[in-house]
Each structure stands twice: as structure tokens, then as C-alpha cells.
C-alpha positions in Angstrom: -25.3 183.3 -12.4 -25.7 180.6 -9.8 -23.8 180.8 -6.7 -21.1 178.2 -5.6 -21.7 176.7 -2.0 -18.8 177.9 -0.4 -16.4 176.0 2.0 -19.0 176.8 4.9 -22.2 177.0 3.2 -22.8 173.3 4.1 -22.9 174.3 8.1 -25.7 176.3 7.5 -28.3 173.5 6.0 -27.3 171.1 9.4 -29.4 170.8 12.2 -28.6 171.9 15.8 -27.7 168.8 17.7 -28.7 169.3 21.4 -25.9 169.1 24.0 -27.1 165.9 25.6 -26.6 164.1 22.4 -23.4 165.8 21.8 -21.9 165.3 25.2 -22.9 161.4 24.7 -21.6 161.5 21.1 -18.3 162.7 22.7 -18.0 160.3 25.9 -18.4 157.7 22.7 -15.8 158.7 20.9 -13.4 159.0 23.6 -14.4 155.6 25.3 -13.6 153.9 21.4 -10.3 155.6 21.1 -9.3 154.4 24.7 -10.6 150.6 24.3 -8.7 150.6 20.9 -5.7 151.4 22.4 -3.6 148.2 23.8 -2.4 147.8 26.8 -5.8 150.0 27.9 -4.6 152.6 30.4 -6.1 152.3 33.5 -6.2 154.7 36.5 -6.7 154.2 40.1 -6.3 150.2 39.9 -4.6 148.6 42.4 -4.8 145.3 44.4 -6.3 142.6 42.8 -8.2 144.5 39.5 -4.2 145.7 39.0 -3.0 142.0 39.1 -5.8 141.5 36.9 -5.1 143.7 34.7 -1.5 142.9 34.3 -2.4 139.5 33.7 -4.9 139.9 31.2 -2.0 141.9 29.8 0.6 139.1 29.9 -1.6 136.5 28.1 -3.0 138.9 25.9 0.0 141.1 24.6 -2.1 142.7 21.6 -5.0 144.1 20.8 -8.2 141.4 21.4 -10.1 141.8 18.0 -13.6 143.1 18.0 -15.3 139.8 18.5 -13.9 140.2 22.3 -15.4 143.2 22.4 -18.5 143.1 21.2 -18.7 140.1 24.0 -17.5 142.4 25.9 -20.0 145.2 25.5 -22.5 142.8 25.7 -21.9 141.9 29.7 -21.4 145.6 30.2 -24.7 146.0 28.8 -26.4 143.2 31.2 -24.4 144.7 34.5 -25.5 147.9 33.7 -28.7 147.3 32.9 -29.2 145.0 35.8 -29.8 141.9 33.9 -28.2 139.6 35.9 -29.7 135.9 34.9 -28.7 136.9 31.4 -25.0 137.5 32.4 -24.7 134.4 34.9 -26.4 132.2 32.5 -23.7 133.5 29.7 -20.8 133.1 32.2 -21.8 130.2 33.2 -22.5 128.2 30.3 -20.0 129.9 28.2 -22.1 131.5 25.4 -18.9 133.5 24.2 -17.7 130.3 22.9 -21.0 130.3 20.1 -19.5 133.9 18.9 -15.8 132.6 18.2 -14.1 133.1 20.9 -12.3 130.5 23.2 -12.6 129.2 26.5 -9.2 131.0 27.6 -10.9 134.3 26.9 -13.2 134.6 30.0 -10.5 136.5 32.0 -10.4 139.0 29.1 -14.1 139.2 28.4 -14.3 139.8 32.6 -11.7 142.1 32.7 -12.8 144.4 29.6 -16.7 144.3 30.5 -15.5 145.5 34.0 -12.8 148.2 32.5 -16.0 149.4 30.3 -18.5 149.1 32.9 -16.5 151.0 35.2 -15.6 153.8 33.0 -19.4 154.8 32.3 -19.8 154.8 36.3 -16.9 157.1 36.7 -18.7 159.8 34.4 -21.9 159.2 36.0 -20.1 159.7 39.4 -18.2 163.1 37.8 -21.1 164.5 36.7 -22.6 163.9 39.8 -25.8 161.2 38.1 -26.5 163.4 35.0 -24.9 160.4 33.1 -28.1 158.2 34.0 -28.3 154.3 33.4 -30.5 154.9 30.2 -27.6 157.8 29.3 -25.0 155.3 30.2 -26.6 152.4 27.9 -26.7 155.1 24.9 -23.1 155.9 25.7 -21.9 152.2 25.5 -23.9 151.6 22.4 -21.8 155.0 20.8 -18.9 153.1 22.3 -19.1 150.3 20.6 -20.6 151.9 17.1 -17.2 154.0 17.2 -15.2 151.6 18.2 -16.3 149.4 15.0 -16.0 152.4 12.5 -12.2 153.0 13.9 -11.5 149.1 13.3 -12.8 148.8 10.2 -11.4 152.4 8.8 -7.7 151.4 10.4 -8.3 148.3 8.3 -9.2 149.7 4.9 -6.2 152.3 5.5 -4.2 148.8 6.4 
């Protein structure tokens, strides 16, 4: 008599993931639920990012769509990868305009490369650098992988 695979059984035939990946697998996760979320909560902003912020709000009272994003994650990608001629040649010449967007959107795409950019810092900082720049690059690309999936699920649940 052959044996059913019971509820568990499938457990044993996976592969032990090592806690690096999983920890970056995680950060990922969270990162996507919190850019999918609009208005994004932000700690610790005050001064000018908070007036920023609250404009960015005001001219933008739902969610961006992906395309901002994925403009978005690509300037986070250039500061934190120090590629700087990319990002002022992009800003400057308005590249985000050849992926749909419109010229109106530079404050957003600013503001949510910084809010992204400035989250994978903070984890770096709290883990005192163990969050690396190479670490930090996998994390965003996660990020952004996640943060796809969750559109396009909420979307085919729509």
C-alpha cells in the first residue's frame, strides 16, 4: 500500500534557506507591504521631508500605480549604488517621462526614491552595517519583486 504525503510531508523535501537570505526575504516583504500602503507612514520626518511628504500627499491622494514605482526603485537603485551621472542625467532630462509617467510626477518619484532609499539605510544603521550596500541592493530588488506580486494578486482578487 503506498503512503499518502501527509499535511507536512512536503516540509521535509525543502531545502534549508540560510538566514541571510531569509532575513533579506523578510526586510522584502515588509518594505512591499509598507510602499503598498497609501498615505506611506513615515517616522521621524519633520521640517522640510515632513512638508514634502504632506505635499506629495495632497497632489497625490491615492495610491501612485507601479509605473511610479518601479521609477522609483530605479533612483533608489542609482543613490544607493552610487551611480550618480545615471540619476542626474535621468532627473535632469526627464527619462521618467519615456516610461509613462508625467512631468508633474518628479516630486513623487523624489519623494518615494528618498522614502525607499532611506528605509534600507535605517536597517543598515539598526543592524549596525550587517545590512551592507550589496545586502541593501538585494533587499530593494525583493522590494520591488514583492511589491509587484501584491499588485498584481490584489488585482486578480479585484
Amino acid at each position: 500500500m503506498a503512503k499518502i504525503p501527509g499535511r507536512w510531508e512536503h516540509l521535509l523535501d525543502t531545502k534549508p534557506v540560510p538566514i541571510e537570505r531569509y532575513v533579506l526575504d523578510e526586510l522584502g516583504k515588509l518594505f512591499a507591504k509598507d510602499l503598498s500602503q497609501w498615505p506611506p507612514q513615515v517616522q521621524d520626518w519633520e521640517g522640510a521631508a515632513g512638508l514634502a511628504l504632506q505635499q506629495v500627499v495632497q497632489e497625490r491622494p491615492v495610491w501612485p500605480g507601479l509605473p511610479a514605482f518601479r521609477e522609483a526603485f530605479r533612483l533608489a537603485r542609482w543613490d544607493l549604488d552610487h551611480e550618480h551621472e545615471a540619476y542626474d542625467d535621468y532627473v535632469r532630462h526627464e527619462r521618467w517621462l519615456e516610461h509613462g509617467l508625467a512631468r508633474t510626477d518628479k516630486a513623487l518619484l523624489l519623494f518615494l526614491s528618498r522614502l525607499i532609499t532611506e528605509q534600507l539605510l535605517a536597517v543598515s544603521e539598526a543592524t549596525e552595517g550587517r545590512i551592507n550596500r550589496a545586502a541593501r541592493l538585494e533587499v530593494l530588488d525583493r522590494t520591488e519583486q514583492r511589491l509587484t506580486q501584491l499588485v498584481h494578486s490584489t488585482l486578480a482578487n479585484a
